[in-house]
N, C-alpha and C positions, 0 to 999 in steps of 0.2 A: 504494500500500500504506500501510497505517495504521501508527502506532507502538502498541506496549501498554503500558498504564502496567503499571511495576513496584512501585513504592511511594515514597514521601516519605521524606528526612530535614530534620529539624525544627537548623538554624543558629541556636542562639539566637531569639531574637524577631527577629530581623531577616530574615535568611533562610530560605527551603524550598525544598532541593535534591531537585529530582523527577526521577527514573529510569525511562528508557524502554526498548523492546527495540523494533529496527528491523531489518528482515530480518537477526535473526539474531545482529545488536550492539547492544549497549546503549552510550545514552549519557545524560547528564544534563543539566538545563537549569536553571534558579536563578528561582524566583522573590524577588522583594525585598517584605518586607514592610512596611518602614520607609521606602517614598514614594519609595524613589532608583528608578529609570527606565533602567537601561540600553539593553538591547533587548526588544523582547517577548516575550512564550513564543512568538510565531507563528515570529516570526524565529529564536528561539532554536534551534525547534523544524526550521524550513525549513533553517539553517545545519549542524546537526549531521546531518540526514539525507543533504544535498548531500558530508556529508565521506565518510557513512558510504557511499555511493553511488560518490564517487568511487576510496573506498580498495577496495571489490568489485570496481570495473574495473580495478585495476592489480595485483590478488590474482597473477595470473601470468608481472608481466612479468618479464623475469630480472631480477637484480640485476647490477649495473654494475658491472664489477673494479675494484679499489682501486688508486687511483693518489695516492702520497707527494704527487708536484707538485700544488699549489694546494690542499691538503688544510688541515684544522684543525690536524693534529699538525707540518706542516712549520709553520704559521705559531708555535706555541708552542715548537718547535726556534727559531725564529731569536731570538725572544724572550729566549729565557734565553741564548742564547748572546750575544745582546747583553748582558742583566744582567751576566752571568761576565765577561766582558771589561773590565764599566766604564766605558765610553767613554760 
């Protein structure tokens, strides 16, 4: 399946941010007009569809119950409870 272009934004002279729709989701890819090289639009364009592809396949899996242990909010709990302490 093809992407369709949806339209340009113009980044200063340097960049153009180009907007695609791909089954369904848009996403955007960067051209550089000022000679810098990242990645190509091929690649830009292969990368953002593989995401878009894979985020389709996982549209139904459950969501995984929340668990405190080894979470980001236990890690910012120990955090300041160290800070408070001072040690």
């Amino acid at each position: 399946m093809k992407a369709k272009y949806i339209g340009a934004i113009k980044d200063g002279w340097e960049h153009t941010i180009l907007e695609y729709e791909y089954k369904g989701k848009r996403y955007f890819i960067t051209k550089h007009n000022n000679g810098y090289m990242d990645k190509s639009l091929r690649q830009q364009h292969k990368e953002a569809q593989a995401e878009i592809d894979e985020r389709i396949e996982h549209e139904n899996d459950p969501i995984p119950e929340y668990r405190y242990e080894g979470s980001a909010e236990e890690g910012f709990d120990l955090f300041w409870d160290y800070v408070e302490k001072g040690v």
